[in-house]
C-alpha positions, 0 to 999 in steps of 0.5 A: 696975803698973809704975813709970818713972824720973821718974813717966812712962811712955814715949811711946804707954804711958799710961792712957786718962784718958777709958776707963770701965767699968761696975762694976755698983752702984759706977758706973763706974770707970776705970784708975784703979780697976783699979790700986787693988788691987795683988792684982786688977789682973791679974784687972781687966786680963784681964775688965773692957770699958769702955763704949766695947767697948775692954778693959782691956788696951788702955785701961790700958796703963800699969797693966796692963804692956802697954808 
């Protein structure tokens, strides 16, 4: 996950609060959860789709570094 000087990512680079994904017996999940795990946000980035088809790569621009 990349940090920004003062907490906050530039304009048009943020997590989309509202972007879910099914997570199987753990519910949904969102950015938030991708970022949980330092090892695996690479890995969630690439595979995982929210419910709405957006993937990961789109939806958590912060977190996955797309900014």
């Amino acid at each position: 996950m990349k940090h920004f000087i003062g907490g906050h990512a530039p304009p048009g680079c943020a997590d989309d609060a509202d972007w879910l994904y099914d997570a199987g017996d753990k519910g949904l999940k969102g950015c938030d959860h991708i970022a949980s795990d330092p090892a695996k946000v690479e890995k969630r980035c690439s595979r995982r789709v929210g419910e709405d088809g957006v993937p990961a790569l789109e939806a958590c621009k912060q977190t996955c570094g797309k900014c």
